[in-house]
C-alpha atoms as one frame of an Amber mdcrd trajectory, in Angstrom:
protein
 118.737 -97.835 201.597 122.078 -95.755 201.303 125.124 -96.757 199.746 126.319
 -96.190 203.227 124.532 -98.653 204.811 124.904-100.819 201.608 128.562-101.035
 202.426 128.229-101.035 206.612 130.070-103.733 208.295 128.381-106.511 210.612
 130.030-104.657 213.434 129.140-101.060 212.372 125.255-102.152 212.406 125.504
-103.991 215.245 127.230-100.857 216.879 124.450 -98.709 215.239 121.878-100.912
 216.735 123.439-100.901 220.133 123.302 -96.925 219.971 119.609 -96.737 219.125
 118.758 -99.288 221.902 121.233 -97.409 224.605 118.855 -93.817 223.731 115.351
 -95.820 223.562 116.472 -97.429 227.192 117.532 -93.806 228.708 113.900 -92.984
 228.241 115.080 -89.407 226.962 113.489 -88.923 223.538 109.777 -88.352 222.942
 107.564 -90.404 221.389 108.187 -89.518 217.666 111.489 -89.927 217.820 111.313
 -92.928 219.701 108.976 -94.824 216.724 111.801 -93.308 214.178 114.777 -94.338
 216.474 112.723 -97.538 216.610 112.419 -98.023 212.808 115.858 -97.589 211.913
 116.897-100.091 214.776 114.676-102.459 212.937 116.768-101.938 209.908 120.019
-102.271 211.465 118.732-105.727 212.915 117.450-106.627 209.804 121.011-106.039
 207.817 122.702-108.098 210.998 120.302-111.005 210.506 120.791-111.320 206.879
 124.938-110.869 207.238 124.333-113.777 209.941 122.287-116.092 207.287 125.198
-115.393 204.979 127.906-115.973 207.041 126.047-119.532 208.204 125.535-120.508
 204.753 128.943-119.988 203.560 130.134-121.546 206.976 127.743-124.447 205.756
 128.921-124.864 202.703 132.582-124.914 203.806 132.166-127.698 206.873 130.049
-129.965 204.467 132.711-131.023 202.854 133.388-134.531 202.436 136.613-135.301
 204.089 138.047-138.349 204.247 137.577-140.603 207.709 140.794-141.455 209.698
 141.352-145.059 208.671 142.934-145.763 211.950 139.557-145.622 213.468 141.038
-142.370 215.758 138.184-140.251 216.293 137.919-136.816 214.493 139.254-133.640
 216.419 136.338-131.825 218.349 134.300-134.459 217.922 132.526-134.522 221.939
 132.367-130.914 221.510
């Protein structure tokens, strides 16, 4: 993998991967290039997947928390949401 891609942003895969999928969809490249266009799609959705985990794990991590109840018996903000 390239530093380049090392360093990509969610957004600039995702955008990457929306790319790929527009050409593979117009039906205008051959066969070969269709496989490759497909293969580096499949690394684009990889990289988003694995931002995604992250991002749930530290969004995880930050909600588990324990805060303390309202003693007033109120209910918590959001909480039929």
């Amino acid at each position: 993998m390239s530093d380049e891609q090392q360093t990509a942003t969610f957004e600039q895969e995702l955008e990457q991967l929306e790319v790929i999928v527009r050409r593979l969809e117009d039906g205008s490249v051959g066969l070969e290039e269709a496989v490759a266009l497909f293969e580096q799609g499949s690394r684009h959705l990889a990289a988003c997947r694995q931002r995604l985990i992250a991002v749930q794990g530290r969004i995880d991590e930050l909600t588990a928390a324990d805060l303390p109840e309202a003693s007033d018996g109120a209910q918590e903000p959001f909480a039929n949401v």
